[in-house]
N, C-alpha and C positions, 0 to 999 in steps of 0.2 A: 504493500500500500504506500509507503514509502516513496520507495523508489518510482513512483507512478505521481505522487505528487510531486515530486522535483521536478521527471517528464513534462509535468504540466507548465509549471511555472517558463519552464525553458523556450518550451512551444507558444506559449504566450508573449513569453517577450521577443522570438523573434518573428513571430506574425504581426508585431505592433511596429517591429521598427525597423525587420528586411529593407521595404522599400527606401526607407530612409538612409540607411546605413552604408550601404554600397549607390548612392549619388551624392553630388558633390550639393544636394540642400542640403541646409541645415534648419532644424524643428526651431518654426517662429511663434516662441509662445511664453509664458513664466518664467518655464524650463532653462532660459537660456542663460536668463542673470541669478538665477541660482547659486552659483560658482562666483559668482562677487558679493552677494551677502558676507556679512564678518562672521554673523554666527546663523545654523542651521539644523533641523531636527528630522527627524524620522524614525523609523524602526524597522528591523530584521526579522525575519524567522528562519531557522533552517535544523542543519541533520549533522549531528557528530557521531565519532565514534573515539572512546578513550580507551586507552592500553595502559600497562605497569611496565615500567621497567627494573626491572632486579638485579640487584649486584649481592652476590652470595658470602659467605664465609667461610663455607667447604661447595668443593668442586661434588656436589648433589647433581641430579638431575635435575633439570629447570623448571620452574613450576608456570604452569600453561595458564596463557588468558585466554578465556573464551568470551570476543568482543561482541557488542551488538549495536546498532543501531537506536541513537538516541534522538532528543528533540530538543529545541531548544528555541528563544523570542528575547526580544528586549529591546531599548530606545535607543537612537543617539543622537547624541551632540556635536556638532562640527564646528571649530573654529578656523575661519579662515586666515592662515599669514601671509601666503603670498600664491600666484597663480600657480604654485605647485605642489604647495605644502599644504597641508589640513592635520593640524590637529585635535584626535578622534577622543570621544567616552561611549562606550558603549554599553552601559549596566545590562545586563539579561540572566534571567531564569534556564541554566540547564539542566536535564535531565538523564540519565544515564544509568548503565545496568555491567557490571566486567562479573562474571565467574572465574574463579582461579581454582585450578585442577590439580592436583597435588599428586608426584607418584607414589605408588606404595612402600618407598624407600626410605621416606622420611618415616615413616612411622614403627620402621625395624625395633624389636622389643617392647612392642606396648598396643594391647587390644583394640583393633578400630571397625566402622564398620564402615559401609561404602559413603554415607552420609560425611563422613569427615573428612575425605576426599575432598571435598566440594565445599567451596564458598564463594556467596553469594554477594557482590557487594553493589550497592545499590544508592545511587547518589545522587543530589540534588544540589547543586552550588548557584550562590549567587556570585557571579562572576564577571569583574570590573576592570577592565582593560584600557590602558590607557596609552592610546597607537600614533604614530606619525604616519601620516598617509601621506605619498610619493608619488606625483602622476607626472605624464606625458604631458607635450600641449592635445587641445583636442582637435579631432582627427574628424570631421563630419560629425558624428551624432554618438562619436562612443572616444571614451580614453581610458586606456589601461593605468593600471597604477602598482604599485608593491605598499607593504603598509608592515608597520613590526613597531615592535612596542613590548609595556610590562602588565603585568595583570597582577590582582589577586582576588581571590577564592573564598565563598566561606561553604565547606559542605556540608548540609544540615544535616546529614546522613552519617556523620564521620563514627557518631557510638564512642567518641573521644573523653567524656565522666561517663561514660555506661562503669559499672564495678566488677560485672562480666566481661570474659576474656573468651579467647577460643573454647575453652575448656567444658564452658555454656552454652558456644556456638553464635557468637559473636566477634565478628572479626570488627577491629578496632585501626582506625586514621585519625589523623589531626583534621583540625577543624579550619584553622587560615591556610592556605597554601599560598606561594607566590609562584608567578609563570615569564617566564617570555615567549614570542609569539611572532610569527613572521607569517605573510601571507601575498596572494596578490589578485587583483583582479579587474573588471572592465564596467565602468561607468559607460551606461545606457542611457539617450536624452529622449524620453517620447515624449507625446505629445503633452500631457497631462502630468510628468513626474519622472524622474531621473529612478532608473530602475540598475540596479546594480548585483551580479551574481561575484559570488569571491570564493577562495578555500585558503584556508588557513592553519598551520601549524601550530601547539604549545607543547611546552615541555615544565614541565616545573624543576624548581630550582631548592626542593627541601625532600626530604624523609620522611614522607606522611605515614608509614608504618609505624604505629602502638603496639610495643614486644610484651608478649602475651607475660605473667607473674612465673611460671614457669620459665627460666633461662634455656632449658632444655625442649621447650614447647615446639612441634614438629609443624608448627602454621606459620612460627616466628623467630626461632630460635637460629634457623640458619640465615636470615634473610639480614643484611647487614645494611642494605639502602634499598627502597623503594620508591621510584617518583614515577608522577603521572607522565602520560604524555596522547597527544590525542589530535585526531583533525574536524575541522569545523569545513562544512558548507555553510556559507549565509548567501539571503537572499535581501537587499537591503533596497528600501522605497523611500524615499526623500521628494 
């Protein structure tokens, strides 16, 4: 279903702006002084998907993410400094789901069953990015850009004062994360409103794993750093 709403979106905006995009008009309309307003607003929606990356402490087998597709919206704010620069905020709600698969090697000498294998983590962050966006001049009706910047994080899902540990079946993160973020993409001028598709990278920049009260704990015990890292599609309307 997804994947079928992005289709749409895509299809949309290039039946709205084909004709326009490849002639050398240019959309005479709002659209156009847009890009010289100082400051400017709109909102995003789109589709992430996050990963973990793991750095161990004994050479184990690696413990597998099983990613998914998530969802995510929010506003922004643009300020303009010069015809190339825009400095971005883009507060948004995202949503997100990583399973980690654990092999049965960690658990050598101590009773499990297939349930402990398996955790589930599940997250919700509000998450505030704060980007330098980098364009071309414009090109007819579309200009590319790249944009990179720092962000942070709050996951409401992190289970970070939960008092349970793995041991209860509660896997446990920290609650602030910080990110950097690089991305890039093509500003679209229709008729009625600058439509803009993007993808973008983060990586975080801290240890959001909480080590289970057992040192020897088979969820946490070998895992010496873990940081997020994840790509965003937005779809962004101004």
């Amino acid at each position: 279903m997804k994947h079928i709403l992005v289709l749409l979106v895509f299809l949309f905006a290039f039946q709205s702006s084909s004709a326009q995009l490849f002639t050398k008009e240019r959309v005479a309309n709002p659209v156009d002084n847009i890009d010289q307003k100082l400051l400017t607003w709109g909102y995003f929606i789109g589709f992430n998907q996050y990963d973990f990356n793991f750095d161990y402490n004994e050479d184990l087998k690696d413990i597998l993410v099983d990613e998914s597709s998530g969802f995510h919206l929010g506003l922004i704010g643009d300020l303009r400094i010069n015809d190339h620069l825009n400095l971005r905020l883009e507060p948004g709600v995202f949503f997100t789901t990583r399973n980690l698969v654990y092999d049965e090697s960690y658990f050598q000498g101590t009773d499990y069953n297939d349930a402990d294998l398996l955790r589930e983590v599940k997250s919700t962050y509000v998450h505030i990015p704060l980007l330098l966006k980098v364009s071309t001049k414009r090109i007819n009706n579309f200009k590319p850009f790249i944009v990179g910047g720092v962000s942070t994080a709050l996951n409401l899902s992190s289970n970070q004062d939960n008092p349970n540990d793995n041991s209860s079946g509660e896997f446990r993160m920290i609650k602030n994360t910080y990110f950097y973020e690089i991305g890039f993409g093509i500003d679209f001028y229709l008729e009625y409103f600058k439509f803009t598709p993007s993808i973008r990278g983060i990586f975080s920049m801290d240890n959001e794993i909480i080590q289970d009260v057992d040192p020897n704990s088979p969820w946490t015990g070998n895992v010496a750093k873990m940081q997020t890292r994840g790509v965003f599609i937005n779809f962004t309307f101004q």
